[in-house]
C-alpha positions, 0 to 999 in steps of 0.5 A, spaced: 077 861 658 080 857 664 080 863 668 072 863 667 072 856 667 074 855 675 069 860 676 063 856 674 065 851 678 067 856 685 059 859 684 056 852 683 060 849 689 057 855 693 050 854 692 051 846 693 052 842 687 057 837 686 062 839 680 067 836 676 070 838 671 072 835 664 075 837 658 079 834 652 087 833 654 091 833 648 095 826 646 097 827 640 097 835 638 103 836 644 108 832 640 113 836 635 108 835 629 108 841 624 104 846 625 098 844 621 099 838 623 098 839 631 091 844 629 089 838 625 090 832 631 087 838 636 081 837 632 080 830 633 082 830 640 076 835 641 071 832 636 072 824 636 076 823 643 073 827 647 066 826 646 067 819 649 070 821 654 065 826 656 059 822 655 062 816 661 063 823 665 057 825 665 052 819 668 052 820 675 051 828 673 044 831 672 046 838 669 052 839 664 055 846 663 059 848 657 063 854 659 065 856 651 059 858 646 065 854 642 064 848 644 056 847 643 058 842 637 059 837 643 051 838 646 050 833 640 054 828 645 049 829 651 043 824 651 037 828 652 035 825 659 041 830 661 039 839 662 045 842 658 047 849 660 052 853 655 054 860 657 056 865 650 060 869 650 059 872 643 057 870 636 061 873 631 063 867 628 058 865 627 054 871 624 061 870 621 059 864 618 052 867 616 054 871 612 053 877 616 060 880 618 062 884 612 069 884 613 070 876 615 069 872 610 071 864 614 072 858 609 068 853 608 070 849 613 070 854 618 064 855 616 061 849 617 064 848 624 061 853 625 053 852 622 054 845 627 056 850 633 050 853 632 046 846 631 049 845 638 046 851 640 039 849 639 040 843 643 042 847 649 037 847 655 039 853 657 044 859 654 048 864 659 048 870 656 055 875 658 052 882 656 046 884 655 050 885 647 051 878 646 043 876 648 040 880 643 046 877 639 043 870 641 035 872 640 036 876 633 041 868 631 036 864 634 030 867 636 031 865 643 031 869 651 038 868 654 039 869 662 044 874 662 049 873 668 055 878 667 062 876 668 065 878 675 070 881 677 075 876 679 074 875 686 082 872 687 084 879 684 087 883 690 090 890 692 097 890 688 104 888 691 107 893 689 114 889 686 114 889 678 113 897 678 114 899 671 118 905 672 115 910 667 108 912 665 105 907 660 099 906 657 096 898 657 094 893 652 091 886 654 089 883 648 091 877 644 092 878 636 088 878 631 083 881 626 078 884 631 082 885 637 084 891 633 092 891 637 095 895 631 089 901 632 090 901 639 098 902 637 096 907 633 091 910 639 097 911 643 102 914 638 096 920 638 096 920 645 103 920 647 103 926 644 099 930 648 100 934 654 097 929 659 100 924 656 107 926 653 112 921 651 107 915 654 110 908 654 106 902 652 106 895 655 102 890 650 100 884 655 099 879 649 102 874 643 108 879 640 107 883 635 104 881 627 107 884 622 102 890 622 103 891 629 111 891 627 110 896 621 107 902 625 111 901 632 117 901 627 116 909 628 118 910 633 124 907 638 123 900 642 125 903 648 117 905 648 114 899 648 113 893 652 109 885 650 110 881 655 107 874 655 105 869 660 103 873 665 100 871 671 094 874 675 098 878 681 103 881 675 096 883 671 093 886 677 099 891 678 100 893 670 093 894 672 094 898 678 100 902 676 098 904 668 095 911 667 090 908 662 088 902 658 085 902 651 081 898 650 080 899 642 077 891 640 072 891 633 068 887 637 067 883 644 061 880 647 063 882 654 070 885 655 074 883 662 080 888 661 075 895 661 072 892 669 079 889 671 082 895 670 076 900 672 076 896 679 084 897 679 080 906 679 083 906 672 080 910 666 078 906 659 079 907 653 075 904 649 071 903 641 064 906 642 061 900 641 054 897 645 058 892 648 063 897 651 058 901 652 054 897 656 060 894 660 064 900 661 059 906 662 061 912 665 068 910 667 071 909 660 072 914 653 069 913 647 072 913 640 070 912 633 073 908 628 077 914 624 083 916 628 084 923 624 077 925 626 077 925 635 080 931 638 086 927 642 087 933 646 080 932 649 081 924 649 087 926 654 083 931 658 077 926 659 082 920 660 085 924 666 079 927 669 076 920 669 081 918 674 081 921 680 072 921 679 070 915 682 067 913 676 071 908 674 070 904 680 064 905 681 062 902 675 066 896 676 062 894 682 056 893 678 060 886 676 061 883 683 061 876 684 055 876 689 050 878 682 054 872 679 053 867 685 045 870 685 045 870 677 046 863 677 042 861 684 037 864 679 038 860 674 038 853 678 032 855 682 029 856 675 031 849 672 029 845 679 022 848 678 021 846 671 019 839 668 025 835 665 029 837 659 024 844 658 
């Protein structure tokens, strides 16, 4: 969310607005407290500090933009003389926590935090959809039109430097670690394609957190000299794992947008993703779909596909559809309509 952070604020300083940024810092939460401990003063720091912080950052400034859907619990802190702009990038805790998500069932006080999110919500003067997915998310929810601006490709993201070259193929993963980010599935993907012709003996590199003990389950069948998980990685690193990977699976449950299927799409590599609308809508013609049943797909044919797509076009092609030229006119669009109509619509 950084990464998306310091773009909202590049984009709004390129069509004339003074920007500063403000979030919380952590105090207590970065002193060697247990676990649990440094979760509950995170939450403190968030909630009950920042919210003061915040409301003597904002007074000489008209608009105020949350970057994270995640954080609209604090539009409750924003007097109403100001515009609120929230940019959501999904709702899956919060249908989640609606009972909607038959597979996630969150505890009471997640559950909570989530019903007053989404109170935050409704405060909002205006809501930034990232796909067109998660807008229809928002009107089912809310029953309320988003103005869907989608993410861009990095605009700092350059040709690749050639100096961390891995030195066997490999397929890629760039994924944290958990339920619906599915990594396990995608171990699993790459077990079934490393048997292929196309891809015979393919190594993995996971960018992410190191593996759940899942993930160590179904890797333990094979050696470690196969697989990689590098954390921390920086962007010039990322864009050469990008540039020099044979594919990318992306294989989540569910995302509202999917940075990883454009990155790589404009580094000209193929995408293997879920076939779901949101990576539908994203990846269009330069990525394959799969189901959710890995006995059921034809891996030799997924292998061809994967290769056939790489030296098409298509990958790339579909990857300029997310320059930041449209970030800059979604977002020129937005504020030309927030100027012209009455205060706090």
């Amino acid at each position: 969310m950084k990464r998306y952070s310091k773009m909202l604020v590049d984009v709004w300083n390129e069509i004339g607005f003074q920007v500063v940024t403000c979030s919380p810092q952590p105090i207590f939460s970065r002193l060697p407290f247990p676990r649990w401990m440094q979760t509950w003063f995170t939450s403190v720091e968030k909630h009950v500090l920042f919210p003061l912080k915040l409301r003597r950052s904002i007074q000489a400034f008209d608009y105020v933009h949350f970057a994270d859907h995640a954080d609209a619990i604090l539009c409750c802190f924003i007097p109403p003389t100001k515009t609120i702009i929230v940019t959501v990038h999904d709702l899956l805790a919060i249908r989640a926590a609606l009972g909607e998500i038959e597979i996630r069932k969150p505890g009471a006080a997640d559950c909570l935090l989530e019903r007053l999110t989404l109170r935050g919500l409704y405060r909002a003067n205006y809501l930034i959809a990232v796909s067109r997915s998660t807008s229809r998310e928002i009107e089912h929810i809310m029953g309320r039109k988003a103005y869907v601006i989608l993410n861009p490709v990095d605009p700092t993201q350059k040709e690749p430097v050639g100096i961390r070259r891995h030195k066997n193929e490999y397929l890629l993963v760039v994924s944290s670690n958990g339920w619906r980010k599915r990594r396990e599935f995608a171990i699993q993907a790459w077990l079934k394609l490393r048997k292929t012709k196309e891809f015979l003996g393919v190594e993995l590199i996971i960018v992410g957190v190191g593996p759940n003990e899942a993930e160590i389950a179904t890797l333990s069948q094979v050696s470690t000299n196969w697989y990689w998980f590098m954390e921390d990685v920086d962007q010039e690193t990322l864009t050469d794992l990008y540039k020099y990977s044979s594919a990318v699976l992306q294989l989540s449950l569910y995302e509202g947008f999917g940075w990883p299927i454009v990155e790589s799409q404009f580094m000209e590599k193929p995408v293997l993703c879920s076939d779901t609308p949101t990576f539908r809508e994203v990846g269009g013609d330069g990525a394959v779909y799969i189901g959710d049943s890995l006995t059921d797909i034809d891996w030799d044919c997924v292998a061809t596909s994967l290769k056939n797509l790489e030296t098409s076009g298509k990958p790339y092609r579909n990857a300029l559809r997310f320059d930041w030229s449209g970030f800059v006119q979604g977002i020129q669009e937005l504020s030309d309509s927030i100027i012209s109509q009455p205060a706090n619509n």
